[in-house]
N, C-alpha and C positions, 0 to 999 in steps of 0.2 A: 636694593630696597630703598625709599624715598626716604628720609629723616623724617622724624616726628617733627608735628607743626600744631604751635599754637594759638589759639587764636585769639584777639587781641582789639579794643574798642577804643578807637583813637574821636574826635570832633566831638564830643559828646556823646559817644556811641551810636553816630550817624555812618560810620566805617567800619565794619570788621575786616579785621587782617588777618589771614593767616599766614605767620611766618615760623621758620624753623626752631623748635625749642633750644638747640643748642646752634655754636655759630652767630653767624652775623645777624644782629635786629636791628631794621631801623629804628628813628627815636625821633629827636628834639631837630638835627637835619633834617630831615625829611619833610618833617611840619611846616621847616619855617619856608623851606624851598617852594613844597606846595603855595604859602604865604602869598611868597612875591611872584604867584605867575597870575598877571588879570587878564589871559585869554580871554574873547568875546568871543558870544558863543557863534559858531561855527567856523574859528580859525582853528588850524591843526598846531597841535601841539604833540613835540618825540621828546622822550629822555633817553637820553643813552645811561646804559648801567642801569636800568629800572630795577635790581633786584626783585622783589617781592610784589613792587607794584605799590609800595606805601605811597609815595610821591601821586603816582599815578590817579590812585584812587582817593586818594586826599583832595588832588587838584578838580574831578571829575565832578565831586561833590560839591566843592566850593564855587565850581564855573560849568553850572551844566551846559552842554550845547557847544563846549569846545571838543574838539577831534580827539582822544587818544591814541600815542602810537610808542611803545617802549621797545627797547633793544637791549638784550642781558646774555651775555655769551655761558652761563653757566643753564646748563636745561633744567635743573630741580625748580631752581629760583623762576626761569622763567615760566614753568608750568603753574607754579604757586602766583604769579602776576596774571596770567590770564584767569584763573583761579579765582582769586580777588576782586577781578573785574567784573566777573560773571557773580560774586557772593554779593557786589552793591548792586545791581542792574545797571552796570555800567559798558557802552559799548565801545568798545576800543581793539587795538592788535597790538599784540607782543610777540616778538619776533626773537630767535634764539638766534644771534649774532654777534662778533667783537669787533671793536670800535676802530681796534688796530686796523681793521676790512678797510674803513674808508666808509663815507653816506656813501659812495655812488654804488657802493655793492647791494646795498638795498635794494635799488630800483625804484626808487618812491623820488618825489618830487619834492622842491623845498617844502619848511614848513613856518609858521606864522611866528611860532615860539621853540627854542629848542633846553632842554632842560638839563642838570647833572649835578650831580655829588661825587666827585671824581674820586679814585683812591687816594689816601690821603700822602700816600710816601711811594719813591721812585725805588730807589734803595732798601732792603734787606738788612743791612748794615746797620741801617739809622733808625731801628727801632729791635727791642727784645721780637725774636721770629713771631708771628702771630700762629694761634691754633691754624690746624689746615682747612679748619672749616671757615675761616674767616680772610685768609691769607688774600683771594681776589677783591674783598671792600678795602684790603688795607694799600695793598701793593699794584701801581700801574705799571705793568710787564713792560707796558711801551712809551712810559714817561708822560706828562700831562703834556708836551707838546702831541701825544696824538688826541688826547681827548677834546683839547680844543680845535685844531685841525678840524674833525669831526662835526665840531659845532657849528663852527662858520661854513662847515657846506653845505648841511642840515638846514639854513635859513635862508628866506627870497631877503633881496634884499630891501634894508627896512625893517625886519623881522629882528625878534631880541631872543639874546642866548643869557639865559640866568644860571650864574652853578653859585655853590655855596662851600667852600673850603678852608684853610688853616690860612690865618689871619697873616702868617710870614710868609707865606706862599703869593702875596696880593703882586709886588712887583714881578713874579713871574709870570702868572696870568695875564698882567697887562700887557707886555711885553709881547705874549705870544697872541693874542687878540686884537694890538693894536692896528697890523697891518691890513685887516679890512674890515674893522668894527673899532667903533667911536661910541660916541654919546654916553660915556660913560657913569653909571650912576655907583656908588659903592657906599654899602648900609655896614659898620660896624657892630660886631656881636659880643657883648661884656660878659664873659658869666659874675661877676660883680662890679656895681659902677666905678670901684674905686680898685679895681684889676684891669691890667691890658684887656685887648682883645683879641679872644683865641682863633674866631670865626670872622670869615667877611662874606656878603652878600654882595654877590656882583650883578649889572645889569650890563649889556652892552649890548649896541644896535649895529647891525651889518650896513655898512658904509655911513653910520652915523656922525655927523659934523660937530653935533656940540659939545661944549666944554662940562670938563668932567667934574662931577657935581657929589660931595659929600652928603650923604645923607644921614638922618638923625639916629642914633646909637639904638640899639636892642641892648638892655641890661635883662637879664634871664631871672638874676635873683636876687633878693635883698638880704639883709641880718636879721632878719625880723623874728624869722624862725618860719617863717610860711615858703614851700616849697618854691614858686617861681613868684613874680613879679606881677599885679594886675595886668597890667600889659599884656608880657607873655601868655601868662592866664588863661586871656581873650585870644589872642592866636592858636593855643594847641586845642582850645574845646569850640572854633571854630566861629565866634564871636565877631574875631575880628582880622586884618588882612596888614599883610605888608606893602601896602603901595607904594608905587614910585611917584612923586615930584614930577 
């Protein structure tokens, strides 16, 4: 039997989602990843890990006329993304596939933009076990060097791979990215301006040359007592965009 799913009005209630009532829900990730991808329209755009299709269908809305193409090795979540796709009038493919496969199991061709939210932990160990309904957003079975692998095959080159992950995790990412993507841009994410940052926004170009460029901080929330930050505000009700410099 499928899990119950509910559904849910992200942009302004320009997106209905339906995702699973219990288990993994996307959120404030999702939004911002949508954010930072300025597809033009008619360039293809894949996420790997597309769960539900939030990202997806985020992006769709914000950049009509770019390609959708998601890949989610769990089949509920992906039935729910094509799902989603078909509840905005959005045309796209989502594919029930794991990333450990490798692009080339696909079959498809590079693509313009390649997208993700990778799980956030490699290890079992190093965090209390999650629910089992949640256990594949949390834990990469095959370590984030497969899902960046993935991405850099995913892209012609020239093309840029955006994920968005845990802010300690930035020196691994680069590391494994570095050897055939450059031009790196990296947007820090505060959830308060005067806290670390938990989250980082990464941009990088498949065989890009230029130097790697800091970009201006995301603070999420203030002390104010108002839930997010004008700013963010404008980004989760679709107002406004994370671009890149």
């Amino acid at each position: 039997m499928a899990p119950e799913a509910k559904e849910d009005r992200l942009l302004d209630g320009r997106v209905r989602l339906r995702q699973p009532a219990r288990g993994y829900r996307a959120g404030m990730d999702a939004a911002l990843l949508a954010a930072a991808c300025d597809a033009k329209p008619g360039q293809r755009v894949i996420e790997a890990g597309c769960g539900a299709g939030a990202v997806l269908c985020q992006m769709g809305v914000r950049q009509p006329g770019a390609g959708l193409f998601g890949v989610e090795r769990d089949p509920e979540a992906a039935g729910l993304a094509r799902e989603n796709l078909a509840l905005n009038g959005l045309e796209g493919e989502v594919i029930t596939g794991d990333v450990a496969a490798g692009f080339r199991a696909l079959g498809q061709p590079p693509f313009d933009w390649a997208l993700s939210n990778p799980p956030f932990f490699d290890d079992e160990a190093s965090l209390r076990a999650p629910a089992p309904e949640r256990r594949g957003a949390w834990i990469a079975d095959d370590g984030l060097k497969a899902w960046t692998g993935f991405l850099l095959k995913a892209v012609r080159e020239g093309g840029s791979i955006a994920i968005i992950h845990r802010a300690d995790r930035l020196a691994d990412l680069l590391a494994l990215l570095a050897p055939k993507a450059g031009s790196f841009q990296i947007r820090p994410i505060h959830p308060f301006a005067d806290e670390p940052a938990k989250r980082v926004l990464i941009r990088a170009v498949k065989t890009g040359k230029a130097p790697l460029r800091l970009e201006s901080a995301l603070v999420l929330h203030d002390r104010s007592g108002g839930k997010h930050t004008p700013e963010t505000e404008a980004i989760l009700r679709g107002r406004a965009a994370l671009p890149w410099s």
